[in-house]
C-alpha positions in Angstrom: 112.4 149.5 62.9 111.1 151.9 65.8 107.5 150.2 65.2 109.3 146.7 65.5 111.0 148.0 68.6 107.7 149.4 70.0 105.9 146.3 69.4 108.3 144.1 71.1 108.3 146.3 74.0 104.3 146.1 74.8 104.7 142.6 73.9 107.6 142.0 76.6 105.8 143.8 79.2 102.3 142.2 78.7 104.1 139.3 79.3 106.0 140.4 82.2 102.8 141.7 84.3 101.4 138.8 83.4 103.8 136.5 85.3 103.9 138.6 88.2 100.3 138.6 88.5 100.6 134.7 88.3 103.2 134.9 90.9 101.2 137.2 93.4 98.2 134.5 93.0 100.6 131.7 94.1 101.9 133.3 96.9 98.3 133.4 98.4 97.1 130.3 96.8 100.5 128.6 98.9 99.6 127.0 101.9 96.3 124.7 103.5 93.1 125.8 102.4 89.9 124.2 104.1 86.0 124.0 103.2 83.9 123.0 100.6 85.7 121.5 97.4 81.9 120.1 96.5 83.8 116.3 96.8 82.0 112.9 96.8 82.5 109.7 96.0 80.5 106.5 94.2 80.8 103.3 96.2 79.0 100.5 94.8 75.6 102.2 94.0 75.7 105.0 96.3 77.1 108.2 96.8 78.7 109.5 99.3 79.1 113.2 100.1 82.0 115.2 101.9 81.3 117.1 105.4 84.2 119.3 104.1 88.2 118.9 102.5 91.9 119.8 103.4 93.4 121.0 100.4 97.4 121.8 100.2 99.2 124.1 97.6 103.1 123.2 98.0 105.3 125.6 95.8 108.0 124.2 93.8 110.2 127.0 95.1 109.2 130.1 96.7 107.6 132.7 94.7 106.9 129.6 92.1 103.7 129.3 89.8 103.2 125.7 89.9 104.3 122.5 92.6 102.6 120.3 94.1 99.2 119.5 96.7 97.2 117.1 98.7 93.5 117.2 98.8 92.0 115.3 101.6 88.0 114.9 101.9 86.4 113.7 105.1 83.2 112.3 105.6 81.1 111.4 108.6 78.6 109.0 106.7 80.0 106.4 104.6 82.5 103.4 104.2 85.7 105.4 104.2 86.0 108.5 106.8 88.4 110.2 104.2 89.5 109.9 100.5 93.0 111.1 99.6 94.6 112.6 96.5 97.8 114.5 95.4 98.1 116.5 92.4 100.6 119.0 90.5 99.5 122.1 90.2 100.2 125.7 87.9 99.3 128.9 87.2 99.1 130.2 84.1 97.9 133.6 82.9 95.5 133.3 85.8 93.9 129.8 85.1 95.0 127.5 88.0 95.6 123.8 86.5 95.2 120.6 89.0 96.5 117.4 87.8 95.7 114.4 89.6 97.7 111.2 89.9 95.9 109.2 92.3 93.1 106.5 90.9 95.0 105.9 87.8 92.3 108.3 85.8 92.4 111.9 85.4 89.0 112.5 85.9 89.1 115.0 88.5 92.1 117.0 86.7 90.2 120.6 87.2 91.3 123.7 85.9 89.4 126.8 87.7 89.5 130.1 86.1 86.3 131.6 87.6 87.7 132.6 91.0 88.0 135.1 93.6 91.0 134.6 95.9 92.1 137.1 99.2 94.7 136.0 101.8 92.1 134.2 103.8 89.5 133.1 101.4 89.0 131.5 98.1 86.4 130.5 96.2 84.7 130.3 93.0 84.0 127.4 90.2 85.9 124.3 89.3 85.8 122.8 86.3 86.5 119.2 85.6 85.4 115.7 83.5 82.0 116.0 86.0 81.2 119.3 84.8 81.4 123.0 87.1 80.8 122.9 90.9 81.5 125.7 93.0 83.6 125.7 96.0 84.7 127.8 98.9 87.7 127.6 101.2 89.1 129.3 103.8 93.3 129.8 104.6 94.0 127.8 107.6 98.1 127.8 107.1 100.4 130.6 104.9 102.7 128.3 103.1 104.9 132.2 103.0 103.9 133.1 107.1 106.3 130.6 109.3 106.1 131.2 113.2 109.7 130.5 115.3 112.4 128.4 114.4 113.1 125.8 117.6 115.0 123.0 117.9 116.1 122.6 114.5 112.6 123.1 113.0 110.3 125.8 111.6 106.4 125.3 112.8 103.1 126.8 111.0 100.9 129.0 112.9 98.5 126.5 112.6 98.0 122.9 112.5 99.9 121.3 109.5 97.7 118.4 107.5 96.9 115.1 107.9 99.8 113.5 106.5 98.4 109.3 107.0 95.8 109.5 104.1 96.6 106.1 101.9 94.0 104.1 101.1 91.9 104.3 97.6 90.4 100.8 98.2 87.8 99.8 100.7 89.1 96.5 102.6 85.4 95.2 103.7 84.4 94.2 100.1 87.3 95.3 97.8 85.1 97.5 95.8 86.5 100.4 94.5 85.9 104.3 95.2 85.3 106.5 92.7 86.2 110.4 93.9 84.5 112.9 92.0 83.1 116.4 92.2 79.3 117.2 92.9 77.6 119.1 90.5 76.0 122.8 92.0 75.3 125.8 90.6 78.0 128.6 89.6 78.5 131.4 92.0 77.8 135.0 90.3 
């Protein structure tokens, strides 16, 4: 019986450090993140590349391992200055799930489990349908670090996102674009 006990005991506490380590990584994954997500997309037969992307991390509830995002990625050359997509995301044991409900696919539903993350910087590899692709971000707004409350509103130390990002179709020719994720090489 005391080996039972014992048992249960290691069990109950692996499990317990393990969600508070998934809790401490979503308090700094919370918030606007912006850099290089390694983002393109297909239109007709060519390929376009992002300049960079605006990627959001919405908690469900504070101190909660999973809600919800918006991941924006601009371009300078190309038919469409920005493509737009929001996802669900979790943590879980340390992997960080995305799932993405924009295109009517899941192809860029990631999960990214080779990562270091700080309060001001994350990066490491993402792994979806187009294979691994390494990115790197910077913190740009603390979902947890809200400035003044003033007339009935809180406000960000920083600039909040672009909140105007619809369209998924090109209106010139109706063709479709594809988003996916450019293949690099893995950071070490």
């Amino acid at each position: 019986m005391k080996k039972l006990f014992t048992l249960l005991t290691i069990a109950l506490s692996l499990f317990m450090v393990s969600c508070d380590e998934d809790v401490d990584r979503a308090i700094m994954l919370s918030g606007q993140w912006k850099g290089d997500l390694g983002a393109a997309y297909d239109y007709g037969t060519r390929t376009y590349y992002a300049d960079y992307s605006d990627i959001v991390f919405y908690p469900s509830s504070n101190y909660s391992t999973h809600g919800t995002g918006r991941e924006i990625d601009f371009y300078s050359v190309g038919p469409e200055p920005y493509v737009y997509s929001d996802f669900d995301w979790e943590i879980n044991n340390g992997r960080i799930y995305l799932t993405f409900y924009n295109y009517n696919h899941h192809r860029l539903d990631a999960i990214i489990d080779d990562y270091r993350m700080t309060n001001d910087y994350f990066s490491g590899v993402i792994s979806d349908y187009y294979g691994d692709t390494s990115f790197r971000l910077y913190k740009i707004v603390d979902y947890y670090d809200w400035d003044y409350y003033k007339n009935g509103y809180y406000y960000a130390k920083s600039r909040s996102v672009k909140q105007n990002a619809d369209s998924t179709v090109v209106n010139n020719d109706s063709l479709e674009i594809y988003p996916r994720r450019v293949f690099k090489n893995k950071q070490k």
